[in-house]
N, C-alpha and C positions, 0 to 999 in steps of 0.2 A: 563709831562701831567698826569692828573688827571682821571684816567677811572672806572665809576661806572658799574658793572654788575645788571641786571633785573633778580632777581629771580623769577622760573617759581612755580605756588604753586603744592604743593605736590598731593593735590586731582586735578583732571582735569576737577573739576565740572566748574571752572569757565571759562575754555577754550572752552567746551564743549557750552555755555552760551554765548561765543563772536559769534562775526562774523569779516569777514576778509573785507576790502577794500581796491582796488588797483587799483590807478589813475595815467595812462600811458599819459605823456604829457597832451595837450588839446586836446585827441581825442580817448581818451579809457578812460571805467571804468570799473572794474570785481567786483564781487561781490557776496561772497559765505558765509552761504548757503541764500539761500530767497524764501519764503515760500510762498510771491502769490506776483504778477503788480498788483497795484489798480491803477493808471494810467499811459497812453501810450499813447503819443501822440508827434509831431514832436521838440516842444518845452519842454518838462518835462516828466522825467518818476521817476516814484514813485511805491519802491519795500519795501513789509514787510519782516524785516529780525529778528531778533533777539531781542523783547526787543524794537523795531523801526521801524523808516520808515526812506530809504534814498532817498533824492528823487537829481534829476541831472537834472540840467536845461543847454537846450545852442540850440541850431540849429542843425535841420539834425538827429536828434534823431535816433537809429534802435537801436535793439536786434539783436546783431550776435547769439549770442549763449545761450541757457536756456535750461538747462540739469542738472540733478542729483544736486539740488538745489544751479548751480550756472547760475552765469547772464555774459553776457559780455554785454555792452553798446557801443557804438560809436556813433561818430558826430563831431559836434564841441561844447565840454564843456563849459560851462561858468561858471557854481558854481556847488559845492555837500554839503546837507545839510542832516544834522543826526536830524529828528523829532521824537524827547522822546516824551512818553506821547499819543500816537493816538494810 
């Protein structure tokens, strides 16, 4: 087997510039940090994070959790989309 290592960059400006997303099965999504909900509603929520908007579509929508710029989502998932550019 062939295994390539991801070098991390030396400055952490660019870590610092991500954001993280963590999509648990079809019924969680976390989501750190995010900086405002521009929408919230049962079918789609749309969070500004970094650089973007990710917004999560499915059924049963809620916010568990939204604290010290992170998010938790649940329901039942159906898509997650990264919107560059808004």
């Amino acid at each position: 087997m062939n295994f390539k290592f991801m070098k991390l960059p030396k400055d952490n400006e660019r870590i610092r510039d991500a954001f993280s997303l963590s999509v648990l099965g079809e019924h969680e999504v976390s989501l750190v940090p995010c900086k405002k909900v521009l929408t919230y509603e049962d079918s789609l929520v749309r969070v500004e994070t970094v650089g973007c908007v990710v917004a999560v579509s499915g059924h049963s929508l809620s916010l568990k959790a939204y604290h010290e710029d992170a998010m938790r989502i649940t329901g039942r998932i159906d898509s997650v989309a990264i919107e560059r550019g808004v």
